[in-house]
C-alpha positions as CSV (number, residue, x, y, z in Angstrom):
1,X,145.1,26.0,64.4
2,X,147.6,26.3,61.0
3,X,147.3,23.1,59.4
4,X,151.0,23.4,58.0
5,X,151.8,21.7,61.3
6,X,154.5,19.1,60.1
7,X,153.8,16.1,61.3
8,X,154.5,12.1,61.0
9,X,151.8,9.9,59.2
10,X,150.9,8.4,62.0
11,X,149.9,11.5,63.7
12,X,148.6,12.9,60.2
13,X,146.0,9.8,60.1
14,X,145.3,10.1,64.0
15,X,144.6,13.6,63.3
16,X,142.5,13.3,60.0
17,X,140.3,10.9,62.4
18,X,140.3,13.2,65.0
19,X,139.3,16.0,62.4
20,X,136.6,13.9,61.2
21,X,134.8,13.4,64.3
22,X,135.0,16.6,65.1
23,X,132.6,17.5,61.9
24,X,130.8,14.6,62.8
25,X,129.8,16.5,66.2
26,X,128.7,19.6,65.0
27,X,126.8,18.5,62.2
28,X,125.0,16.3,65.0
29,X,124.6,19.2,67.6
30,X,123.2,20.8,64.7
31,X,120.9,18.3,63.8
32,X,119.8,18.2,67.2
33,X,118.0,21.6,67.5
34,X,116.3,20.5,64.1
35,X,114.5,16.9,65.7
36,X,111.0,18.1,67.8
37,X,110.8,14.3,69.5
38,X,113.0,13.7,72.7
39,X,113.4,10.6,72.3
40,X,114.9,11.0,68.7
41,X,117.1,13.4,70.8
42,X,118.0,11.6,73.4
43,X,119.1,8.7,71.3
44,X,120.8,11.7,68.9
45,X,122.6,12.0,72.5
46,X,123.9,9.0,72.9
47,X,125.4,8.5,69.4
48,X,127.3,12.0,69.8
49,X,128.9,10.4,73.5
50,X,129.8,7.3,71.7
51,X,132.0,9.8,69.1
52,X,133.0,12.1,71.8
53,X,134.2,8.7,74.0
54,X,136.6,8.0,70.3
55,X,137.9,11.3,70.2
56,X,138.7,11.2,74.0
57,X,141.0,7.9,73.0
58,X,142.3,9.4,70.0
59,X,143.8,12.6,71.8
60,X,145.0,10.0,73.9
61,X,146.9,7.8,71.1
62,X,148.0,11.5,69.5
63,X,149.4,12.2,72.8
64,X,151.4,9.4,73.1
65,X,152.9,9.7,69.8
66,X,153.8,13.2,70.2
67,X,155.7,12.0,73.2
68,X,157.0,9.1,71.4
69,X,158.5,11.8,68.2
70,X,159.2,14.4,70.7
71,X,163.2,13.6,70.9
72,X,162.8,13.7,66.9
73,X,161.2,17.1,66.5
74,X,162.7,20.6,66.5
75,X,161.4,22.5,70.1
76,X,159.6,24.2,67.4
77,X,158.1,21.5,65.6
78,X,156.9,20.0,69.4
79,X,155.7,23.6,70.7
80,X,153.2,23.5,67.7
81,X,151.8,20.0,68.2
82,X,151.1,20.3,71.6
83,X,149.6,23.3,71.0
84,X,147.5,21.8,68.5
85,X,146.7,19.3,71.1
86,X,145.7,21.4,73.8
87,X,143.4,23.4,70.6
88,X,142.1,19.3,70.3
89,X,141.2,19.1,74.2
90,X,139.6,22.4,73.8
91,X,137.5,22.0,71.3
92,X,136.4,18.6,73.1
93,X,135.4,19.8,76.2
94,X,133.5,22.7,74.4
95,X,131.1,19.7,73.0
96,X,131.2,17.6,76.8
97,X,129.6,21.1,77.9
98,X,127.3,21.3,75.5
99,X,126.5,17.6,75.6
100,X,125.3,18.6,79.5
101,X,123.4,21.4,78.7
102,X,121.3,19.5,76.0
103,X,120.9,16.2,78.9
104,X,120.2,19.1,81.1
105,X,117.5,20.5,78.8
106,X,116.3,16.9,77.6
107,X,115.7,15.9,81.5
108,X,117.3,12.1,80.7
109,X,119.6,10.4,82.6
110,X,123.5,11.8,83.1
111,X,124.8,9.5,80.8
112,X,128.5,9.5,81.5
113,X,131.1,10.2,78.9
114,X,134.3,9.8,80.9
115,X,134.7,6.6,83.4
116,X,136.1,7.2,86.6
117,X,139.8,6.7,87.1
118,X,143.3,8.3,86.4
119,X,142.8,8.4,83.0
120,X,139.7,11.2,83.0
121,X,140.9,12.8,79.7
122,X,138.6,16.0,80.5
123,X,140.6,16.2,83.7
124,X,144.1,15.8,82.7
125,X,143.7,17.4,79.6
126,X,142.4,20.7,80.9
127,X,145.4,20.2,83.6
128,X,148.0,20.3,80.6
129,X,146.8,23.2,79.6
130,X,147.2,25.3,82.4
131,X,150.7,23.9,82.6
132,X,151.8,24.8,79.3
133,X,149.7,28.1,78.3
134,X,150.2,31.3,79.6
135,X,148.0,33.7,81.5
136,X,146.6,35.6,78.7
137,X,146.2,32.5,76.8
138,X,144.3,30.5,79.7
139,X,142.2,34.1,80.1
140,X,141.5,33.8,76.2
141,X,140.6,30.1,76.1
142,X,138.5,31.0,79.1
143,X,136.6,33.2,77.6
144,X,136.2,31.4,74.5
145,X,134.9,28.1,76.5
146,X,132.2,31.1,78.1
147,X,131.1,31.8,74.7
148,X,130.6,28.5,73.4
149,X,128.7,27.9,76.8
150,X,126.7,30.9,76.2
151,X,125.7,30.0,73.0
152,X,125.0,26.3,74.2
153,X,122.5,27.9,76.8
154,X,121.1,30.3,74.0
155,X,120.4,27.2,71.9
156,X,118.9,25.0,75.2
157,X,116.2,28.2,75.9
158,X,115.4,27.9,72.0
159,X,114.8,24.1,72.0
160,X,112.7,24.5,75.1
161,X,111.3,27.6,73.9
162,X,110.0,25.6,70.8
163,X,109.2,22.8,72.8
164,X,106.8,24.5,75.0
165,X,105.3,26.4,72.0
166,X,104.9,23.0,70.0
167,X,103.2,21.2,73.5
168,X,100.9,24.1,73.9
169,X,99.5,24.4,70.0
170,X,99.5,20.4,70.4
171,X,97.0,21.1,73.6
172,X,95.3,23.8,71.4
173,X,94.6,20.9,69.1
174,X,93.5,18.6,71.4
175,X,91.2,20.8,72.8
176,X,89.2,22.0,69.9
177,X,89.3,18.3,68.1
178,X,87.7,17.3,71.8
179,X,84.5,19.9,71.6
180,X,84.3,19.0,67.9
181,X,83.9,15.5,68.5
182,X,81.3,16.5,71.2
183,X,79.3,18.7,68.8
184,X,79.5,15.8,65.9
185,X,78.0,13.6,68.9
186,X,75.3,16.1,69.9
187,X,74.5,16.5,66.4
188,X,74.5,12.6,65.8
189,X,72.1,12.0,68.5
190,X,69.6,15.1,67.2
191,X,69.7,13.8,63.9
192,X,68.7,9.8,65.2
193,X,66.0,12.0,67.4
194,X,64.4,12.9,63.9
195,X,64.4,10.3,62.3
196,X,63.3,8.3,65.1
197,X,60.2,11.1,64.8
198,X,59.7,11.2,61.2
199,X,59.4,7.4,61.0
200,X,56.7,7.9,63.8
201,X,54.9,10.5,61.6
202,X,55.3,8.6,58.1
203,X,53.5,5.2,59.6
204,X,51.0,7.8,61.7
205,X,50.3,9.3,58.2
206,X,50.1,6.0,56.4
207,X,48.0,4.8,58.7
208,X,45.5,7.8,58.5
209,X,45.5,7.3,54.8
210,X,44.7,3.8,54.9
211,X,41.9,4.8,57.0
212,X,40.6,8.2,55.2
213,X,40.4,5.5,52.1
214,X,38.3,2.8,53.9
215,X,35.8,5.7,54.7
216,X,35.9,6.9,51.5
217,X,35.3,3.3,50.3
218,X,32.2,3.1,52.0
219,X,31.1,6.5,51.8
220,X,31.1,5.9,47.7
221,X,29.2,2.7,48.4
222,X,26.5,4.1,50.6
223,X,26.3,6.9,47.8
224,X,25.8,4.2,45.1
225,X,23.3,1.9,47.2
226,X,21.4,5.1,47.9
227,X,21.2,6.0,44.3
228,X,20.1,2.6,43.2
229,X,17.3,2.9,45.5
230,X,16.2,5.8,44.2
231,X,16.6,4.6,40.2
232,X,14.6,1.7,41.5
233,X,11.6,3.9,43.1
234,X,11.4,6.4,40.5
235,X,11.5,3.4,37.2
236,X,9.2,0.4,40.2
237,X,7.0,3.1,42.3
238,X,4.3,0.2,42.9
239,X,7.0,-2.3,44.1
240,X,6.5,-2.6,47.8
241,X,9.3,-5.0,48.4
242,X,11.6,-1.5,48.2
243,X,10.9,0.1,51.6
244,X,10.8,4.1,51.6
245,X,13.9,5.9,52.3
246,X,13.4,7.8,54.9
247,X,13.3,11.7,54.4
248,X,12.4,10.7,50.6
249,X,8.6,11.8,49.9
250,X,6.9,8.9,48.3
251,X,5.8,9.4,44.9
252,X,2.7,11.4,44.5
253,X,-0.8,9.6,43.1
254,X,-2.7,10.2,40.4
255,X,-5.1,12.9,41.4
256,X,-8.1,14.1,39.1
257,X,-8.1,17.5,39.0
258,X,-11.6,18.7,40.0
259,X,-13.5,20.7,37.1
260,X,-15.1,23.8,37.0
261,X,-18.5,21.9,36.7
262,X,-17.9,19.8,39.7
263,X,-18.2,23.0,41.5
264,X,-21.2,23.8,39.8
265,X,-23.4,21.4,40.4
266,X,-22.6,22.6,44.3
């Protein structure tokens, strides 16, 4: 719409507010194909109703000025604002539709925007319209309203495209952490196994040491005792209190060797 529209203040300031929340809801549909958590969206939702249920009054308080200034204005002057109004209601249903198809998307709760009544601004507002635009106008507006509703389903698929894409690497996840935490147990439970076994083996081997030493022990004193008896046989022969080891020869005795006259006096 031309924004050269002349208008009173009091339908310059309605309109600036009007305006205003207008930005307000697309930077929040916007913002709303950004957020990943439905309940961040949901509650995104429910803040955009709350502005759409404002604008819905302040069309309201716009139209009752307009009717209030119409005997002022030029037929001119009057055939502009309405049809800046009716560009207003437009532009408000657009965002009730896409308000749906998000809800619709989302699964939640119909959360109503418009209370029930004779005062349904989506109703009588669209019925206006048709009273005071033309054919090829209502056949434009028409198929603007499809557009904006095709590009509100395009947007829907692409949330839920992204949503089933961002569930399904978040099973992927899932899945692998899950067999990795069953491998760190498997691998927990081997590695207690061994050293369950190699504190078996270090006291097994600790034990036979302990016992390879005591033989030793008395191996070297067996050896020694044997050795002193020997010492003792070889320095003492005649000592009789030593008793012969056995498989030791005792010492030999003093033997005269027999001479070459013994044998002759054979």
């Amino acid at each position: 719409m031309a924004s050269d529209v002349p208008m009173s203040p009091e339908l310059e300031q309605v309109d600036g507010e009007i305006q205003d929340i207008f930005r307000a809801l697309q930077n929040g549909f916007q913002k709303i194909d950004k957020i990943k958590d439905s309940n961040r969206q949901s509650k995104q939702l429910e803040d955009l109703t709350g502005k759409m249920r404002e604008c819905k009054r302040l069309i309201k308080e716009f139209d009752r000025i307009l009717k209030e200034e119409e005997k002022k204005n030029s037929p001119d002057v009057n055939k502009q604002l309405n049809d800046k109004k009716q560009f207003m209601i437009k532009e408000l249903n657009s965002y009730v539709t896409l308000r749906k198809t998000y809800q619709s998307s989302l699964g939640n709760k119909r959360i109503e925007l418009f209370d029930t009544g004779n005062d349904q601004v989506a109703e009588d507002t669209v019925q206006m319209a048709s009273g005071e635009m033309s054919n090829q106008e209502l056949i434009h507006a028409g198929r603007k309203q499809m557009d904006q509703t095709d590009q509100a389903i395009e947007r829907s698929k692409m949330v839920v495209a992204q949503t089933v894409e961002v569930g399904a690497q978040t099973a992927a996840t899932l899945t692998q952490q899950t067999e990795q935490m069953k491998r760190i147990g498997n691998e927990l439970d081997s590695v207690h196994f061994s050293l369950k076994k190699a504190s078996q083996m270090v006291k097994e081997i600790g034990r036979q040491v302990a016992t390879d030493k005591c033989i030793m022990a008395f191996l070297f004193l067996i050896v020694c005792g044997v050795i002193a008896i020997i010492v003792v046989k070889i320095v003492n022969p005649h000592n009789k209190n030593i008793p012969d080891i056995p498989g030791l020869a005792p010492p030999a005795m003093n033997r005269r060797l027999l001479s070459i006259e013994a044998f002759g006096g054979l």
